[in-house]
C-alpha positions as CSV (number, residue, x, y, z in Angstrom):
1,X,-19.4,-17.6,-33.4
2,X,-18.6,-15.5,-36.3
3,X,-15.5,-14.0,-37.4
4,X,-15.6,-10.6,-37.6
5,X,-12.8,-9.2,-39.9
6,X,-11.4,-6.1,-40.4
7,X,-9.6,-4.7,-42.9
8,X,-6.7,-2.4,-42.6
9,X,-4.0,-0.5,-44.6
10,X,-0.5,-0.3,-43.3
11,X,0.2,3.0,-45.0
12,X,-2.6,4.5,-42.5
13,X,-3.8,2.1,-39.8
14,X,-6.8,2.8,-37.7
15,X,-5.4,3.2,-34.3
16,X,-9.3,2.3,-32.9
17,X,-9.5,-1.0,-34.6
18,X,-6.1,-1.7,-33.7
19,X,-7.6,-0.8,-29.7
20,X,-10.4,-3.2,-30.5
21,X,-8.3,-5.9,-31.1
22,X,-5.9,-5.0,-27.8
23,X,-8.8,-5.2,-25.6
24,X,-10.5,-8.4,-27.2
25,X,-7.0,-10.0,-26.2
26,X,-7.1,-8.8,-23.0
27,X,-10.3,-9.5,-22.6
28,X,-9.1,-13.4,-23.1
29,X,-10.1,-13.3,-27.3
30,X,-8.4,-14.6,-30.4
31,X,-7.7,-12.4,-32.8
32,X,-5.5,-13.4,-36.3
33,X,-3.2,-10.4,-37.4
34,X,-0.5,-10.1,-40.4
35,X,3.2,-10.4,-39.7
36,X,5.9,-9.9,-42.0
37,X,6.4,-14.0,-42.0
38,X,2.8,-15.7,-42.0
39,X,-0.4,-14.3,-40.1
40,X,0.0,-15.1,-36.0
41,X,-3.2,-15.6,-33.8
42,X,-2.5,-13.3,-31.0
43,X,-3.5,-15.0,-27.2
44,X,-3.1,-13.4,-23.7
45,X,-1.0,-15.5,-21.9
46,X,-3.3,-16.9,-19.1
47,X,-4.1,-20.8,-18.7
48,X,-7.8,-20.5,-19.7
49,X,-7.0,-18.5,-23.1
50,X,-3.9,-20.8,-23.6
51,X,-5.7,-24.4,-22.9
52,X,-8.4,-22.0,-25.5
53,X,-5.6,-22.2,-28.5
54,X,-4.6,-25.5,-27.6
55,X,-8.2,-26.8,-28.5
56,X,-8.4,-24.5,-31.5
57,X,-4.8,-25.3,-32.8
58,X,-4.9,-29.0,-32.1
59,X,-1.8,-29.0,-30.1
60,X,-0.7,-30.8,-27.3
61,X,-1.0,-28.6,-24.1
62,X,3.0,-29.4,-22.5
63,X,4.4,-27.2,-25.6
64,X,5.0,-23.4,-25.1
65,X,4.5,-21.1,-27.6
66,X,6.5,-18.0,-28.5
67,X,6.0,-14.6,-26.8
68,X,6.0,-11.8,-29.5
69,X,6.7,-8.5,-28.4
70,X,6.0,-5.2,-29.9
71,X,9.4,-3.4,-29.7
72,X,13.0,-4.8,-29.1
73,X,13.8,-2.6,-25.2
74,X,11.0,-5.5,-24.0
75,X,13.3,-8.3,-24.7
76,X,14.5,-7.6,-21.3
77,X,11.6,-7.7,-18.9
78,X,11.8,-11.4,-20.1
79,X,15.4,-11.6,-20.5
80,X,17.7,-10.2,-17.7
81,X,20.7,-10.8,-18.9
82,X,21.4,-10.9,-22.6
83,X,25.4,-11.4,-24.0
84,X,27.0,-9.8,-26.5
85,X,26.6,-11.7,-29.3
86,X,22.4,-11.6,-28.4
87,X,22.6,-8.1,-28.0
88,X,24.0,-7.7,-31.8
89,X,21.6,-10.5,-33.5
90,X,18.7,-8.2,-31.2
91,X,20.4,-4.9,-32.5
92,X,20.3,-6.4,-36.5
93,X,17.5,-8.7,-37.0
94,X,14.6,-7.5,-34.6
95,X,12.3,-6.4,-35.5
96,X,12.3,-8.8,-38.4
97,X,11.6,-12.7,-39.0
98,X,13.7,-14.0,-36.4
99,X,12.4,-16.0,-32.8
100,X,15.4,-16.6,-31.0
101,X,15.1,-18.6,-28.1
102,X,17.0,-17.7,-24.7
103,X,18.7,-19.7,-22.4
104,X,18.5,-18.5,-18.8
105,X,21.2,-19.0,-15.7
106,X,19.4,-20.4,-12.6
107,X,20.1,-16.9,-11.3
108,X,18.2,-15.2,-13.8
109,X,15.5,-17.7,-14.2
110,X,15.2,-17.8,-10.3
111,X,14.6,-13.8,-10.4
112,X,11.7,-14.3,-13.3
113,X,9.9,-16.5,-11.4
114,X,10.0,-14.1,-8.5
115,X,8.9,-11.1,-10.6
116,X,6.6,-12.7,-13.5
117,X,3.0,-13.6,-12.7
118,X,2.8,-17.2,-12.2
119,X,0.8,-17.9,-14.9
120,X,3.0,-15.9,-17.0
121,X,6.7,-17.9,-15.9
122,X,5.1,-21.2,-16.1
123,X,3.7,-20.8,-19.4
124,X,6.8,-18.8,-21.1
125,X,9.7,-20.7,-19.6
126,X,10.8,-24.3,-20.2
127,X,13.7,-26.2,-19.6
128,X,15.6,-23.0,-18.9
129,X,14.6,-20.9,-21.6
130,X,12.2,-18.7,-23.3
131,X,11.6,-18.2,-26.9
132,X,10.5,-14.8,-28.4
133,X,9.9,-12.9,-31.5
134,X,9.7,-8.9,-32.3
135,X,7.5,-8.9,-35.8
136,X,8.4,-6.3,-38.6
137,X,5.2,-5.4,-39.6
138,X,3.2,-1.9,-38.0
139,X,0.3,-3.3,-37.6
140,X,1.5,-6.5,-35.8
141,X,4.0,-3.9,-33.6
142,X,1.3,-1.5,-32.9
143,X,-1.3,-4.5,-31.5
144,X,1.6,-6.1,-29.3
145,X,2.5,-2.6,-27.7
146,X,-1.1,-2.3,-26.6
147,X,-2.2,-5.2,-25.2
148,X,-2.0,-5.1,-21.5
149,X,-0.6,-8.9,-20.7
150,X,2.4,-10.8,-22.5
151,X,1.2,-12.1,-25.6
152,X,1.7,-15.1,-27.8
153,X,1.0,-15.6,-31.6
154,X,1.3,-19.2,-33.3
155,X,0.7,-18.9,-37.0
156,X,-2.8,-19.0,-37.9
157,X,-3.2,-22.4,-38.7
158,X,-4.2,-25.9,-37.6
159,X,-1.2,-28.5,-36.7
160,X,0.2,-30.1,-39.2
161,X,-1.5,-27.7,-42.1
162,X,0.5,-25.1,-44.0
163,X,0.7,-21.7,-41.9
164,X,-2.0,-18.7,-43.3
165,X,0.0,-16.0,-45.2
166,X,-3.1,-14.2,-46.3
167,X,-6.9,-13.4,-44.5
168,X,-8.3,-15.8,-47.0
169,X,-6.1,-18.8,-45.7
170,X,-6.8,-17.8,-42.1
171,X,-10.5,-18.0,-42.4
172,X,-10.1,-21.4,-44.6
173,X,-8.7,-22.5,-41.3
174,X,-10.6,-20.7,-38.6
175,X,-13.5,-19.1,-39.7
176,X,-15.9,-19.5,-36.6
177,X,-13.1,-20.1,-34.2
178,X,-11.6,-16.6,-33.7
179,X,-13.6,-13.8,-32.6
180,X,-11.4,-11.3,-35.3
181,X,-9.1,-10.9,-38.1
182,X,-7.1,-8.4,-38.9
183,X,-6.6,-8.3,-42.7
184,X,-3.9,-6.6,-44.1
185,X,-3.2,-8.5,-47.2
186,X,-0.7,-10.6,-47.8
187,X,2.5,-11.1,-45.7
188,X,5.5,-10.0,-47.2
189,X,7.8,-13.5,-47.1
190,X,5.1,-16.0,-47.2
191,X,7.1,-18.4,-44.9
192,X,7.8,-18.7,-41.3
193,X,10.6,-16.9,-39.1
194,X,14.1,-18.8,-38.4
195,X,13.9,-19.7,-35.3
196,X,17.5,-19.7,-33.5
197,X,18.9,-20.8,-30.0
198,X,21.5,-19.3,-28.4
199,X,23.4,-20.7,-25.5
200,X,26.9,-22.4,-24.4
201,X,26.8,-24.4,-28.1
202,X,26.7,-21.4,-29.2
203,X,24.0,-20.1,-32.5
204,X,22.0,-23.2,-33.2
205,X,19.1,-23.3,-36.1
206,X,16.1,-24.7,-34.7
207,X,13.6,-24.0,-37.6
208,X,14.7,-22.8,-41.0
209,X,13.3,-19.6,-42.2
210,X,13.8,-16.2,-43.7
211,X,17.0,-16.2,-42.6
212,X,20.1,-18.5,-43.9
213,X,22.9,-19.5,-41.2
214,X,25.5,-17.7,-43.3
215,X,23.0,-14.3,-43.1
216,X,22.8,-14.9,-39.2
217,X,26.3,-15.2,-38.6
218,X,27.0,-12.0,-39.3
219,X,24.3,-10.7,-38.0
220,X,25.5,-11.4,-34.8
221,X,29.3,-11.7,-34.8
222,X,31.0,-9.2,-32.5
223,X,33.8,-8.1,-33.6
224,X,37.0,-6.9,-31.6
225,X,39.9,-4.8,-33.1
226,X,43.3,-4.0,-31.5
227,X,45.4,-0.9,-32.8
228,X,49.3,-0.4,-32.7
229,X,51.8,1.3,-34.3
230,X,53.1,-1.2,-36.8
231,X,50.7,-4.1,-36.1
232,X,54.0,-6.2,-35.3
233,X,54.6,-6.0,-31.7
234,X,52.0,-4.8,-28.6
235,X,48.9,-5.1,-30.8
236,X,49.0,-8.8,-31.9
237,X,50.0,-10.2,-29.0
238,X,46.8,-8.7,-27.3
239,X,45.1,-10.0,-29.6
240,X,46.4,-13.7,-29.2
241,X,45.9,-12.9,-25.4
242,X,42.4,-11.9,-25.8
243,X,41.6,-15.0,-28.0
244,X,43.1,-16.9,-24.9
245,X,41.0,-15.4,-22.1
246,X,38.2,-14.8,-24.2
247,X,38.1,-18.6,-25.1
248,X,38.4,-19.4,-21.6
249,X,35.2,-17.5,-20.5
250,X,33.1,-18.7,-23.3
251,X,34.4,-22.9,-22.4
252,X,35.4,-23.5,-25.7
253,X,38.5,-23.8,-28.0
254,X,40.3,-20.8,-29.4
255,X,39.3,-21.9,-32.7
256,X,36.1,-22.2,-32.4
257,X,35.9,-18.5,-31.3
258,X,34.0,-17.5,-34.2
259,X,31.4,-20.3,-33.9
260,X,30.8,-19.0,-30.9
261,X,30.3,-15.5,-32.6
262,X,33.2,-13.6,-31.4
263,X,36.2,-12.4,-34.2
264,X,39.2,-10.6,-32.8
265,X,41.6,-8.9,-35.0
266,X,44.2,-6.4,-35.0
267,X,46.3,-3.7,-37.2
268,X,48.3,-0.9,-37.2
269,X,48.8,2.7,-38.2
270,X,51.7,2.4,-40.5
271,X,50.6,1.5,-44.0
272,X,52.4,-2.1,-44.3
273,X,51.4,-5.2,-44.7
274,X,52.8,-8.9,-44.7
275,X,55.2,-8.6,-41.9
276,X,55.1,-11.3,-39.3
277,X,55.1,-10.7,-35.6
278,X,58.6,-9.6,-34.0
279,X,60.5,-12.8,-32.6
280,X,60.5,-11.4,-28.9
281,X,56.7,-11.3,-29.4
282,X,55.7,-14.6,-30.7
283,X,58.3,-15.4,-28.0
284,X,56.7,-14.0,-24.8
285,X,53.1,-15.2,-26.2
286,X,54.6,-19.2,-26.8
287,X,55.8,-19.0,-23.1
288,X,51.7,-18.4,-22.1
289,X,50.8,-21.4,-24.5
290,X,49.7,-19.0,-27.4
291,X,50.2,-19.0,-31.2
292,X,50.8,-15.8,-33.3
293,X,53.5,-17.3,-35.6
294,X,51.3,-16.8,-38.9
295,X,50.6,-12.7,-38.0
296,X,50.4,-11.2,-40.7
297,X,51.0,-7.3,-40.0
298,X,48.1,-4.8,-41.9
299,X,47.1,-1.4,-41.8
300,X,44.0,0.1,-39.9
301,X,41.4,1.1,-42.6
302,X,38.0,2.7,-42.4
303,X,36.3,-0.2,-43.1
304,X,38.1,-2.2,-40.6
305,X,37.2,0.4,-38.3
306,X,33.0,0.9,-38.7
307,X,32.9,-3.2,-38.8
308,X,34.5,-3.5,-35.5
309,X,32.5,-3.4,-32.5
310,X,35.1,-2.5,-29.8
311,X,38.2,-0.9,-30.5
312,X,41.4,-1.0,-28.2
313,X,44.6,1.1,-28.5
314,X,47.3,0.4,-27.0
315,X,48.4,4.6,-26.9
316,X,46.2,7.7,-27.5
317,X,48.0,8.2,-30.8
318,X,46.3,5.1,-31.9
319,X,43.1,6.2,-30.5
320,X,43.3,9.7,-32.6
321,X,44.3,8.1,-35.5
322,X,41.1,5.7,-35.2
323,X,38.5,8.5,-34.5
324,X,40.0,11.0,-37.3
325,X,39.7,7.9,-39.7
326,X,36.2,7.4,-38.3
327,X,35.0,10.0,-36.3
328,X,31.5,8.2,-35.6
329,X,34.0,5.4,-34.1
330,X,34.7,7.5,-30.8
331,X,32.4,6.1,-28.3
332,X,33.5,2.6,-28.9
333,X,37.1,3.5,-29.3
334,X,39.1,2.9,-25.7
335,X,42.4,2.7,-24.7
336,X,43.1,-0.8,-23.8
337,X,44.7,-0.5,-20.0
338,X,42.1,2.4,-19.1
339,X,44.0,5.6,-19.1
340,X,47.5,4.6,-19.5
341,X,49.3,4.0,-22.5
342,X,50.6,0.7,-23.0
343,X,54.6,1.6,-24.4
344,X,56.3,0.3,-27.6
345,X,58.6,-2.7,-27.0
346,X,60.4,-2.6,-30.2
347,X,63.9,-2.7,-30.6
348,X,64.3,-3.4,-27.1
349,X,65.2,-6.8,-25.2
350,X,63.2,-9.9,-24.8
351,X,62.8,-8.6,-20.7
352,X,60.6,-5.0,-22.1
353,X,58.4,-7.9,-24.8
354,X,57.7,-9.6,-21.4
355,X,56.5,-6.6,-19.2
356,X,54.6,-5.1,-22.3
357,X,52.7,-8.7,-22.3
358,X,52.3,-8.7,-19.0
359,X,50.8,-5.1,-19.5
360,X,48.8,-6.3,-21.9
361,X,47.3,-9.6,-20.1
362,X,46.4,-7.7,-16.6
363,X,44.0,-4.9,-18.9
364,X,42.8,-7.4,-21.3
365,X,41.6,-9.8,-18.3
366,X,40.4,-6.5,-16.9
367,X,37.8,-6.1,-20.3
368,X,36.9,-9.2,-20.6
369,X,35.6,-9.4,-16.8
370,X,33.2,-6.4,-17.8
371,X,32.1,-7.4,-20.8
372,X,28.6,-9.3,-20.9
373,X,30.2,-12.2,-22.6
């Protein structure tokens, strides 16, 4: 067999070759196309053209390869249910050079294997999970959209030899053993994709890449911001009670929140800073086994505001005062309990600190039961 190989230019792709190479997938061929990482080997996902790139990649038929997908919105034909912190790395990093493997409930998993074709589920999904990657690169995006069945695309290589980051590499490797190539020059990082997990351990680094950890982590931290008045009283003790409940759901340690890729902060409207939480406060909050004794009080800023991801306000003062800082900031700027004000405790007896908190726990237990966390 000969290779037949094609050469493009990303500044004005041939939409006809590109439907060439689509059809000789479907059609059960190999073809080797540039991604922004290393050149892939695209393969229908059917036993007979997997057990096909087993033989030509030398690889030992129990390991699944990664499904690549031509836009992010198809993560979730694979993926019912994505979390929070998922949905941001998805949001930030794809398309780019990032394969993040899933994990699955038995729920979800049960419903794939209902839906998927057999041959499909069984070759995607293992041990719970499913790894995919959404490549930054046109021509790469343009093949993937028009292929008719789920694709997947090892780097154009042999096991155990360096992955093909040009045509000529690929052919050094395959010549003969693909029907095309798709040669766009070379790829733009020359080394392969990060490849992270997420699940209950929260963002692990499988295979170092593109990406560093300290790049990913904030590529997918969500980030939750409660707004008072002076940043002293009502809005730091909802944020130690989120930090509580929100700890709970995610089965982990209230410290290790931010591990887990979740950051909750709070401030207030007044300009001051340094003040510590009010006694009746840190009161109420020790009696429910929570800490807010180093609070520092500070004041809402812009920047505060367009890094936050979800914003609550205890009253629609604070709400205004958020959206005429940021006006963008509006559709994820709420009012904590739904559309009642939560009142200002200050100055008042310990008895008013306890009803506000108790204000406070009911809504924030509320959000955090409809939030995909």
């Amino acid at each position: 067999m000969k290779t037949e190989v094609v050469k493009l230019d990303v500044r004005n792709i041939d939409s006809a070759k590109i439907r060439q190479a689509a059809d000789l997938v479907d059609a059960g061929g190999i073809v080797a196309f540039p991604t922004e990482t290393v050149y892939g080997i695209a393969c229908r996902v059917k036993v007979d053209s997997l057990a096909k790139l087993d033989h030509l990649k030398v690889r030992d038929s129990d390991k699944h390869y990664t499904l690549h997908i031509g836009q992010r919105i198809d993560v979730h034909r694979y993926v019912p249910t994505i979390r929070l912190n998922a949905q941001k790395l998805i949001q930030n990093a794809w398309p780019g050079p990032l394969t993040i493997v899933f994990d699955l409930d038995q729920k979800d998993l049960y419903g794939q294997r209902e839906s998927l074709e057999k041959d499909v589920f069984e070759s995607l999904y293992r041990d719970r999970s499913i790894g995919i990657r959404c490549p930054d690169n046109p021509i790469a995006a343009m093949l993937l959209r028009q292929t008719s069945h789920p694709v997947v695309a090892p780097s154009a290589n042999i096991t155990g030899k360096p992955p093909a980051v040009d045509a000529s590499q690929v052919l050094a490797q395959l010549s003969g053993q693909i029907e095309l190539l798709l040669d766009a020059g070379p790829c733009k990082y020359k080394k392969s994709s990060t490849v992270v997990k997420i699940g209950k351990e929260g963002l692990q680094i499988l295979r170092p890449g593109v990406y560093s950890r300290a790049e990913l982590e904030a590529l997918w931290q969500v980030k939750f911001l409660f707004v008072c008045t002076g940043n002293t009283c009502r809005s730091p003790m909802a944020e130690g009670i989120f930090r509580k409940y929100l700890a709970e759901k995610l089965q982990c340690k209230v410290d290790n929140l931010s591990r887990m890729g979740y950051k909750v902060a709070s401030a207030g409207i007044m300009d001051s800073t340094g003040f510590p939480a009010s006694a009746e406060a840190i009161a109420v909050c020790e009696a429910k086994g929570i800490n807010i004794k180093a609070h520092r009080n500070k004041g809402l800023s812009k920047e505060l505001i367009e890094e936050s991801d979800f914003i609550f306000a205890m009253e629609r003062i604070h709400e205004y005062r958020v959206t005429g800082l940021v006006p963008e900031a509006a559709n994820k700027c709420l009012l904590l309990a739904g559309t009642k004000g939560i009142p200002d405790p200050i100055g008042q007896p310990q008895k008013f600190y306890n009803h506000c908190a108790r204000l406070i726990e009911k809504a924030v237990q509320k959000r955090i039961a409809e939030l995909m966390i």
